[in-house]
C-alpha positions as CSV (number, residue, x, y, z in Angstrom):
1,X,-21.2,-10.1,-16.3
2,X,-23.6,-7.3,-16.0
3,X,-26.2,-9.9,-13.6
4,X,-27.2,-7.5,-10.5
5,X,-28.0,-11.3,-8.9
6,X,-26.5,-10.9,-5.3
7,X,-26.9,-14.6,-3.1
8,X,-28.0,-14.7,0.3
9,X,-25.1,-13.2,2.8
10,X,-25.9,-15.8,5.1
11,X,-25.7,-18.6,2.8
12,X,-25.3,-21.5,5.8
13,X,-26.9,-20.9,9.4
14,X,-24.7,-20.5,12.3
15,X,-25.7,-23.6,14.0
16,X,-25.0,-26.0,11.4
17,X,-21.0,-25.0,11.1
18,X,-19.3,-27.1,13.7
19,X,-16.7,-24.4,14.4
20,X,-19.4,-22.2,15.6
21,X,-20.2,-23.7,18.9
22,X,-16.9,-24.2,19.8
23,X,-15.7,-20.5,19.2
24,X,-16.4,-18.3,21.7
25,X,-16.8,-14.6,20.6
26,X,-16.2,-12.6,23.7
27,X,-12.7,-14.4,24.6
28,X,-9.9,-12.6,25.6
29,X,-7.1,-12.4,22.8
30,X,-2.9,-12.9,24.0
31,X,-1.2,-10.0,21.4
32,X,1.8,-11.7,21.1
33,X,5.1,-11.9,18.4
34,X,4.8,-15.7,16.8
35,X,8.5,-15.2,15.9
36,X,9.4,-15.2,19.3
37,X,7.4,-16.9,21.1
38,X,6.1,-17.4,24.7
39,X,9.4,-15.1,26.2
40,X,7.7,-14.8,29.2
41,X,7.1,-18.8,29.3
42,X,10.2,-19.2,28.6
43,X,12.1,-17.4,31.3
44,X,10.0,-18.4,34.0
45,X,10.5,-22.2,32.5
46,X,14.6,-21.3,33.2
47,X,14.0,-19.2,36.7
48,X,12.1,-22.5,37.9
49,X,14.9,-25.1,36.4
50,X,17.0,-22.7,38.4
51,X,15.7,-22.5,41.2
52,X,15.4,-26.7,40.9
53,X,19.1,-26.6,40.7
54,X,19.5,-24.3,44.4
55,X,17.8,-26.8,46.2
56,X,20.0,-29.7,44.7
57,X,22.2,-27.5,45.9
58,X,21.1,-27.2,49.4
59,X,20.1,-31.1,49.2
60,X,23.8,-32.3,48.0
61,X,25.2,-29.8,50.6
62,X,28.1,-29.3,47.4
63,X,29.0,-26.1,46.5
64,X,32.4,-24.3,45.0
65,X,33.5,-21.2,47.2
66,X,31.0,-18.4,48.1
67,X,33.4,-15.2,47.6
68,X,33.4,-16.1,44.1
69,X,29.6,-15.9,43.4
70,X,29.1,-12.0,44.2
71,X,31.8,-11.6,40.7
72,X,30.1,-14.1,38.9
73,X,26.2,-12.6,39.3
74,X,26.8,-8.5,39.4
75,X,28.6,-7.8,35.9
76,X,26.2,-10.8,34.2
77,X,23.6,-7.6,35.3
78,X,25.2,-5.2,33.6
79,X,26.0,-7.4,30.6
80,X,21.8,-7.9,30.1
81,X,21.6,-4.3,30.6
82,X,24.2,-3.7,27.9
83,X,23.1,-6.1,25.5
84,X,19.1,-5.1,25.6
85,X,20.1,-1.7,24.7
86,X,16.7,-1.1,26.4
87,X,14.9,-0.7,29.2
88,X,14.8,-4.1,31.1
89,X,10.8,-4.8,32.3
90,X,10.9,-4.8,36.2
91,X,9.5,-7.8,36.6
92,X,12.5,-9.6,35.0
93,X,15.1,-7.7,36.6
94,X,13.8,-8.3,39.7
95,X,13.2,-11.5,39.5
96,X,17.1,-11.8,38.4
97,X,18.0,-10.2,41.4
98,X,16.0,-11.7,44.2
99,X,17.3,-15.0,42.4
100,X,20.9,-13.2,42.6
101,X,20.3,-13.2,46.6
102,X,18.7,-16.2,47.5
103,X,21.6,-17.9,45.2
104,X,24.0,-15.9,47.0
105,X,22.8,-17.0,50.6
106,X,22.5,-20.6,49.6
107,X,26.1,-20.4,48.6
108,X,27.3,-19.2,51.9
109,X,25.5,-21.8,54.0
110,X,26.4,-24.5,51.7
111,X,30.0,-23.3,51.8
112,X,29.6,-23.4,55.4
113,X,28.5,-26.7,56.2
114,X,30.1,-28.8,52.7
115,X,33.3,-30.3,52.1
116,X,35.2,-29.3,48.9
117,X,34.8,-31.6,45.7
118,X,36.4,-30.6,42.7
119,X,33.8,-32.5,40.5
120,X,30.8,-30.5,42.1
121,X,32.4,-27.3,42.0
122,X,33.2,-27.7,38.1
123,X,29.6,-29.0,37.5
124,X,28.3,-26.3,39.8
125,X,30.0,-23.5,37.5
126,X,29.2,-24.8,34.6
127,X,25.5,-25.1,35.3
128,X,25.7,-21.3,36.5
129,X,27.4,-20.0,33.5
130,X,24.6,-21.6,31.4
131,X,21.9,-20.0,33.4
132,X,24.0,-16.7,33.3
133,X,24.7,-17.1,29.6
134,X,20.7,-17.6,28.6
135,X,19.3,-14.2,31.2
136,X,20.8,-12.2,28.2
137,X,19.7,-14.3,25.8
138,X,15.8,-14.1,27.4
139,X,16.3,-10.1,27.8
140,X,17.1,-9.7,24.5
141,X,14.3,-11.6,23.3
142,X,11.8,-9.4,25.4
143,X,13.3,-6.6,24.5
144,X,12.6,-7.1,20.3
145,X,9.3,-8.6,20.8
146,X,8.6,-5.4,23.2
147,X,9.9,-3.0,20.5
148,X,7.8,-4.6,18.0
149,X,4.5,-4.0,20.4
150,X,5.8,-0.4,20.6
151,X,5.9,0.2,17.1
152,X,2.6,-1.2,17.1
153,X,0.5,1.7,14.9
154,X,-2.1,3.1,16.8
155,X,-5.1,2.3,17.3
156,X,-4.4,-1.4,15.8
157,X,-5.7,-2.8,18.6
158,X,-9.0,-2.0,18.2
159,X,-9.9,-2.6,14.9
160,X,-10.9,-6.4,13.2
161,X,-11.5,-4.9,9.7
162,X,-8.7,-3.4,7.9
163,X,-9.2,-1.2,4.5
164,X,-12.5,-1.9,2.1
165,X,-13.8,-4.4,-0.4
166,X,-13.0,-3.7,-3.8
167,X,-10.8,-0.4,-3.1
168,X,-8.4,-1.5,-5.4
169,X,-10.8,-2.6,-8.3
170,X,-12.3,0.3,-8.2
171,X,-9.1,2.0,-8.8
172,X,-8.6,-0.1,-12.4
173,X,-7.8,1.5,-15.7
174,X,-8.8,-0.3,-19.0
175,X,-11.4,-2.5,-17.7
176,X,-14.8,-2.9,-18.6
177,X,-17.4,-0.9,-17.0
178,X,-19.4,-4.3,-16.5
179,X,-16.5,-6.4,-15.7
180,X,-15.7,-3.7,-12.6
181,X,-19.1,-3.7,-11.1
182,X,-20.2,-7.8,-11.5
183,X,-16.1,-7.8,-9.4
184,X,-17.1,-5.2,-6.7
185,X,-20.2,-7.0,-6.4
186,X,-18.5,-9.9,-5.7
187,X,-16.2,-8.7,-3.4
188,X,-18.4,-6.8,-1.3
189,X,-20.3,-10.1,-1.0
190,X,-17.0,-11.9,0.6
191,X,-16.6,-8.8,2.5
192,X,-20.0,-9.6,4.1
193,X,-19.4,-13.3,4.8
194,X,-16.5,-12.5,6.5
195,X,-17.7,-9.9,8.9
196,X,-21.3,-12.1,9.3
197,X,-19.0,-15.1,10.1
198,X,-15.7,-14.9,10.6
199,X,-16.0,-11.9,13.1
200,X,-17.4,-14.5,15.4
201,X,-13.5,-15.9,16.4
202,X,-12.1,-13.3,18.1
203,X,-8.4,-13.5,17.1
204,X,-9.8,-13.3,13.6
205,X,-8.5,-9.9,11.8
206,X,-9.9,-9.1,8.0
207,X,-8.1,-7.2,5.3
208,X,-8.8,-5.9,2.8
209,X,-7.9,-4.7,-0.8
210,X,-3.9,-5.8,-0.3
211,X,-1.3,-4.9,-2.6
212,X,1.1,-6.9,-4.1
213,X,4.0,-7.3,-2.9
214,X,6.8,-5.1,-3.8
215,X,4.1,-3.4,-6.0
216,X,1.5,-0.2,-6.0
217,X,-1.3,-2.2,-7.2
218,X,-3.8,-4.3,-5.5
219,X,-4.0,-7.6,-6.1
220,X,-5.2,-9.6,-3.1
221,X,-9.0,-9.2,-2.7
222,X,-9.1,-10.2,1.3
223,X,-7.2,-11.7,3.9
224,X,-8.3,-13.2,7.3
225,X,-5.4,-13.9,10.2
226,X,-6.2,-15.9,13.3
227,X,-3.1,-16.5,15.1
228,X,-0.6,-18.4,12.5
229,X,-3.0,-18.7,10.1
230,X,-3.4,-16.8,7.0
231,X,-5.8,-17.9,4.2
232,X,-5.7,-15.2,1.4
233,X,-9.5,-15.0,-0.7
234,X,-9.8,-14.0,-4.2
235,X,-13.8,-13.4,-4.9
236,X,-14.7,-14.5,-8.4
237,X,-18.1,-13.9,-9.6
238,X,-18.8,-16.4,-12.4
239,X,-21.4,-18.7,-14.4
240,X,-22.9,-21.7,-12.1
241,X,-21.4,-24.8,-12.9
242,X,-18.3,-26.8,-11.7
243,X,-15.2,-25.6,-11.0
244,X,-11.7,-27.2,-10.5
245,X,-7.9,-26.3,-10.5
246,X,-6.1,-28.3,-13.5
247,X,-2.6,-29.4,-12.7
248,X,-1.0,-26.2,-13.9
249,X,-3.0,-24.3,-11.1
250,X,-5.5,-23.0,-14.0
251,X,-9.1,-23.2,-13.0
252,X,-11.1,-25.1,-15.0
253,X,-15.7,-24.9,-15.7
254,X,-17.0,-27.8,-16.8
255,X,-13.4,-29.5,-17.5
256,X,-12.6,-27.0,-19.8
257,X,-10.6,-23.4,-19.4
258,X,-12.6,-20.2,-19.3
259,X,-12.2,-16.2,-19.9
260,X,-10.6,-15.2,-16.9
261,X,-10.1,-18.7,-15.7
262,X,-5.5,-17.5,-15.0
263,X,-5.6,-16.6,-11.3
264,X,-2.4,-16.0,-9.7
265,X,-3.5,-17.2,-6.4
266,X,-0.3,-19.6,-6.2
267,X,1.9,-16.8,-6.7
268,X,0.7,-14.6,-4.1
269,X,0.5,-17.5,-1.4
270,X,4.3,-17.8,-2.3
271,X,4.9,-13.9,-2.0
272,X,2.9,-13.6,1.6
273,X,4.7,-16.9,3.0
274,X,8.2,-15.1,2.5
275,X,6.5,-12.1,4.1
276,X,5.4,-14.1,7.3
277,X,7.4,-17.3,7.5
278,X,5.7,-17.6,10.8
279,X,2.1,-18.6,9.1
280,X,0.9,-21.1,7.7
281,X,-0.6,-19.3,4.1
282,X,-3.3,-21.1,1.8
283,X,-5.7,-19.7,-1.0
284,X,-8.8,-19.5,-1.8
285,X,-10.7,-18.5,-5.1
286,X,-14.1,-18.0,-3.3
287,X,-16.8,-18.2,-6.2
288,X,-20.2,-16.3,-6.1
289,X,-22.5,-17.4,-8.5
290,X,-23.8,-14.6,-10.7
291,X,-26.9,-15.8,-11.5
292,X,-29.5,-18.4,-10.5
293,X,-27.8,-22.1,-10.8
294,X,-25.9,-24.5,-8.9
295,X,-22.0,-23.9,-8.1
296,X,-20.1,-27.1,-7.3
297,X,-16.3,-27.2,-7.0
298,X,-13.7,-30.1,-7.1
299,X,-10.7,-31.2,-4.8
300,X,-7.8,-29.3,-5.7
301,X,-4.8,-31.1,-6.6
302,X,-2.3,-28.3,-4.8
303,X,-2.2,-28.2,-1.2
304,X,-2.0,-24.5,-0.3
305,X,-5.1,-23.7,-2.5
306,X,-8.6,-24.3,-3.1
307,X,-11.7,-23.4,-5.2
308,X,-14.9,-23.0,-2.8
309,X,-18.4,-21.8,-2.7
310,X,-19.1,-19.7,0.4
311,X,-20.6,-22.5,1.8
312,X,-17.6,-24.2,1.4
313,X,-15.5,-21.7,2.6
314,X,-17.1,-21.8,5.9
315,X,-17.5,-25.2,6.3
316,X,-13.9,-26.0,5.9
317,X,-11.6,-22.3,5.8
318,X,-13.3,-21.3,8.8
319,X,-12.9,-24.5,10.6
320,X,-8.9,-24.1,10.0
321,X,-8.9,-20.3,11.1
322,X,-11.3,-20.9,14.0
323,X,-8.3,-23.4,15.5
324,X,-6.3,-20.4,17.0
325,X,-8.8,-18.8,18.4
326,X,-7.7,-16.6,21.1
327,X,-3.6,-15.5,19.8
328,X,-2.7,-12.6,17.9
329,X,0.2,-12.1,16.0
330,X,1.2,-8.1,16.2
331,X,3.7,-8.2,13.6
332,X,1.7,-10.4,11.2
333,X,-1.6,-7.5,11.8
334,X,0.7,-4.5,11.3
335,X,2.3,-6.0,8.3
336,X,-0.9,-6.6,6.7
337,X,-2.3,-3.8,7.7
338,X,0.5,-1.5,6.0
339,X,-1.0,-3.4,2.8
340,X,-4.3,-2.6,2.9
341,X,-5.4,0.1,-0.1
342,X,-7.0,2.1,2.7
343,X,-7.6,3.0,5.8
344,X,-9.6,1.1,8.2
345,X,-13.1,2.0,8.5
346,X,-14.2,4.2,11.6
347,X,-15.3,1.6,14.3
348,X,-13.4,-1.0,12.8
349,X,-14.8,-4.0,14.5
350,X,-17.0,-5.2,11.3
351,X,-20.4,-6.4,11.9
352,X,-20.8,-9.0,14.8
353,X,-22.5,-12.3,13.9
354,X,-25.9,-11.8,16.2
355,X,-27.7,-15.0,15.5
């Protein structure tokens, strides 16, 4: 346990992981709430079914009564306005508006020129209440993803690497003096994969040194989160040989169970999934070997966790991060983040891959 053996920290080259190519570091990143997602898209999706729906309008030449329209669109303003309980962004209110007008004019010259039909002017109202009904709906959504961005800590935003390798070890009572070091060790070692590697996709956001949840004590060595993804690492540093997860989600060396072979990786994946619902969460027990010899792992028989090497862990981990690149997810970072047994580092951006 006491082996000061410390592996290569670049364990695979760049150019072999097929990822690598495809991830381009310098990408701009969307910040963006994945509980509600693409509000923006999603309004301008309904302005432009709406605006579909006036020329129909202008086409068909059908429309109910115009001096009913200026009743139906004011007070819908002031119900969006009332319901936000915030400050509307211009750009939607204005597009409401100008929509207000133009629907406004198309109803006086359709008025003008159209006979009355009772079956149009039913569908027509009907189709406007709908829109009407969903501007709310849309503003209200803005409004809570906006809030969250406001409540954003600061700074956030320029940081990648989040608290310190091994803070919370270090912070152990009753453990061997041994056992603590060989673990730092072999968390500072992850903690140097990551930022070699990982840093590369630009979404990607490390933690580290996470607590438990609804607990003090830290129990989650590191977390990475690109976009939707979360994939929670526990850095073992154990005797080569092969490793495997038994049906009961024990690890198993050599067929057989170990000292210290009980991780609780299942359980936290469980805990941080009803934290983010949006994510998909997996685990990893990432294992460093701590002395010469050959580490080889085993399929695992559970789908939300694995046993890797570090070759391993970026061969196939980083694949699945590196495919949401470019999307952030604010409330996902802060939340993590607020989990962290320390404060980010000064800088915070980790150290760039530069090969």
């Amino acid at each position: 346990m006491g082996s000061t053996y410390v592996p290569s920290s670049w364990p695979v080259e760049p150019e072999r992981l097929p990822w690598w190519k495809h991830v381009d570091p310098a990408a701009a990143c969307r910040w963006r709430s994945a509980r509600i997602p693409h509000v923006r898209e999603l309004f301008l999706a309904a302005s432009t079914l709406w605006v579909g729906f006036v020329v129909v309008l202008v086409a068909v030449q059908r429309h109910p009564s115009a001096d009913l329209v200026p009743w139906l669109l004011w007070p819908t303003v002031a119900v969006v306005l009332g319901v936000a309980r915030v400050r509307i962004p211009t750009w939607l209110l204005a597009m409401y508006l100008l929509g207000a007008a133009v629907f406004v004019v198309v109803a006086v010259y359709a008025g003008q020129h159209a006979t009355s039909s009772p079956g149009w002017t039913a569908l027509v109202f009907a189709l406007l209440a709908v829109f009407h009904a969903g501007v709310p709906l849309f503003a209200r959504l803005y409004a809570v993803a906006g809030k969250a961005d406001r409540a954003t800590p600061v700074g956030m935003r320029d940081h990648r690497v989040f608290g310190n390798p091994g803070t919370g070890l270090a912070r152990a009572r009753g453990w061997r003096r041994a056992a603590v070091e060989s673990g730092l060790l072999g968390e500072e070692l992850t903690g140097e994969l990551l930022e070699n590697y990982v840093t590369r996709i630009p979404s990607a956001r490390i933690f580290h040194s996470l607590v438990w949840p609804g607990s003090a004590t830290a129990d989650v060595d590191h977390a990475v989160l690109c976009g939707g993804r979360l994939a929670l690492v526990d850095s073992k540093r154990w005797e080569p040989g092969d490793y495997t997860f038994d049906s009961n989600g024990a690890l198993l060396r050599a067929g057989r169970p170990f000292l210290g072979s009980q991780v609780r990786l299942a359980d936290a994946v469980a805990a941080y999934q009803r934290l983010l619902p949006q994510c998909d969460v997996c685990g990893v027990v990432l294992i460093h070997p701590n002395r010469l010899g050959a580490v080889s792992v085993s399929a695992s028989p559970w789908p939300t966790m694995q046993v890797l090497t570090a070759d391993g862990f970026l061969t196939q981990t980083c694949a699945w991060l590196a495919g949401q690149p470019d999307v952030i997810d604010t409330r996902a970072v802060a939340l993590l983040w607020s989990m962290t047994n320390g404060p980010a580092p000064a800088g915070g951006h980790g150290r760039k891959a530069g090969r």
